[in-house]
C-alpha positions in Angstrom: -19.6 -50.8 -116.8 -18.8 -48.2 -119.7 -16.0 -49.6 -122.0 -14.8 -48.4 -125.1 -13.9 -50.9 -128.2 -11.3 -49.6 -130.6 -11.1 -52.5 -132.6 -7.0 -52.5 -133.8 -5.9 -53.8 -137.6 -4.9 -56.9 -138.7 -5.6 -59.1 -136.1 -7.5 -56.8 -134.0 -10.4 -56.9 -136.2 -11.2 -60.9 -135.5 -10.0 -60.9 -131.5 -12.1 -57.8 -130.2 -15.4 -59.4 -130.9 -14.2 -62.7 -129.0 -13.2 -60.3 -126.4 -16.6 -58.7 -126.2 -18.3 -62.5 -126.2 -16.2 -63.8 -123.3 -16.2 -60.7 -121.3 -20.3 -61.1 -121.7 -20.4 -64.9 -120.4 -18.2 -63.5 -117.4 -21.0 -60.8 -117.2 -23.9 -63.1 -117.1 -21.8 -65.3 -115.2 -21.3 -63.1 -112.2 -24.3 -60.4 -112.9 -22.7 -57.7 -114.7 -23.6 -55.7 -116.9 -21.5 -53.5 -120.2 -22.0 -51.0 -122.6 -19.8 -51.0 -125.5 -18.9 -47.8 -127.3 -17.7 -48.9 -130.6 -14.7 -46.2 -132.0 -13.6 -47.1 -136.0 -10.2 -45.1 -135.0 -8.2 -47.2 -137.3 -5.5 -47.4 -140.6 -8.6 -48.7 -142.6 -10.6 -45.2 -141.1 -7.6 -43.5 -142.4 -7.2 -44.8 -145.6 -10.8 -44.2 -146.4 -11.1 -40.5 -144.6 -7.5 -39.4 -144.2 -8.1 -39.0 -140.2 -7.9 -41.2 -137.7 -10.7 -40.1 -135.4 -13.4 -37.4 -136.2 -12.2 -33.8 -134.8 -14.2 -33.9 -131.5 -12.9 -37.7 -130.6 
């Protein structure tokens, strides 16, 4: 399974990776198998760049 991570602010940040851990033990757990496509399309992205995703996202 393809699924893309758009880790949020605030409290995104911390509960995305712990999302990504258990939904790999439930993987291994039953056979499955992800790919993770990490996006940075955040307010801290915006700050930085003054976009929130690069032209072609």
């Amino acid at each position: 399974m393809r699924i893309a991570v758009i880790a949020g602010d605030g409290i995104g940040r911390e509960v995305v990776p712990e999302g990504v851990r258990v939904l790999e033990a439930v993987g291994a757990r039953f056979g499955l198998s992800f790919q993770w496509d990490d996006f940075d399309w955040s307010c801290e992205r915006y700050h930085k760049t003054g976009q929130m995703m690069p032209a072609d996202g």
